[in-house]
N, C-alpha and C positions, 0 to 999 in steps of 0.2 A: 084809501086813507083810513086810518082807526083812530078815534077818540075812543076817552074814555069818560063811561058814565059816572055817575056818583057813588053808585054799588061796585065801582073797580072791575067791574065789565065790559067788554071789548064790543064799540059799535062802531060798523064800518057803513064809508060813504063813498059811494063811488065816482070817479072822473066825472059822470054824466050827472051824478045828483048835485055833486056840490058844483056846478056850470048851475043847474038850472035855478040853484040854491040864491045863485048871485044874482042871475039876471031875475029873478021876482022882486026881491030884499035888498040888493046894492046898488043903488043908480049908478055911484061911478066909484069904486074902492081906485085907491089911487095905490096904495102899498101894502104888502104882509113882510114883516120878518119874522124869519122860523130859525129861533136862536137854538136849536139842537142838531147833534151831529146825525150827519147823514141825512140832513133834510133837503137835498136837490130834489127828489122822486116829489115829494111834499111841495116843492116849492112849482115844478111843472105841472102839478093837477091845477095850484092854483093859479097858476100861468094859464092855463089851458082854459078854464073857468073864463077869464078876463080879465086879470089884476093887473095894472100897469106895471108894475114893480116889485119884485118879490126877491129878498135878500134872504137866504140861506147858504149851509155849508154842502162845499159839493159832496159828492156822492161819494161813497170809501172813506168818509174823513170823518175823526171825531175831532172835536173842538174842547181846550179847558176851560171851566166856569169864568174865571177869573177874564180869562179874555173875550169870551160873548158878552160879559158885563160891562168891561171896561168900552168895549167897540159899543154897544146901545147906549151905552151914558155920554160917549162925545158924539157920537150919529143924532141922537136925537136934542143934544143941547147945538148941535149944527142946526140941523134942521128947525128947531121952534124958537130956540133964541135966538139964532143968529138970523134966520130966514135964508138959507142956502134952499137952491133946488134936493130934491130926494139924491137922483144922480151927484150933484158935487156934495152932500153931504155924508153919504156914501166914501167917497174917494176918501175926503178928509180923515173919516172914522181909522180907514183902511191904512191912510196915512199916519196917525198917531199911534195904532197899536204897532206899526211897523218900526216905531222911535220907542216903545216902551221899553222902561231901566232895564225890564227882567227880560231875557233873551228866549226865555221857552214862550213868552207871551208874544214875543215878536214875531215867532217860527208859525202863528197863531192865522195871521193876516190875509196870506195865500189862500186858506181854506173859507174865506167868506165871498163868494159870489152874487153878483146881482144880475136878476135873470127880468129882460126885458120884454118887450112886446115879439120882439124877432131875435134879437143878440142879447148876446151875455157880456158884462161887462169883466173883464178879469185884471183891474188895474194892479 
């Protein structure tokens, strides 16, 4: 995986650092969403690591702004307003963008996956 530093420098962390990264520093991360296209590879390191839940776009697929925003603004108003689980607040998100007015936002939905402990959810 590559972040980037503050100098617009490229530092890479490997499957095995950012695992051991988590189990020093994260007692228990319950979720990561990685709202940029192409971030499945990204989303199985941090699967791999130990993240219970990790929401990204699958692999081959970019994603527009407009609909990773609109999907984290009802996911996370599920999730903390409403107190839904990760999983159905998930579905819901996937559910609304799938209803939005603008139809290229719609065609949107498909490409957001939630990558579990063992399964992936492809609702």
């Amino acid at each position: 995986m590559v972040f980037e530093k503050e100098d617009a420098s490229a530092h890479f962390v490997s499957q095995q650092k950012l695992k051991d990264l988590f189990e020093m520093h994260v007692a228990s991360l319950k979720f990561v969403f990685i709202a940029t296209c192409h971030s499945e590879f990204a989303g199985d390191i941090f699967h791999w690591a130990g993240v219970d839940h990790v929401i990204c776009v699958k692999k081959g697929n970019t994603i527009l702004d407009p609909a990773a925003i609109f999907f984290a603004r009802k996911f996370y108003q599920t999730l903390f307003m409403e107190k839904y689980t990760i999983c159905d607040s998930f579905k819901m998100a996937k559910n609304c963008l799938k209803m939005h007015p603008d139809y290229s936002i719609q065609q949107e939905a498909d490409k957001l996956i939630m990558i579990l402990n063992t399964d992936e959810i492809k609702p």
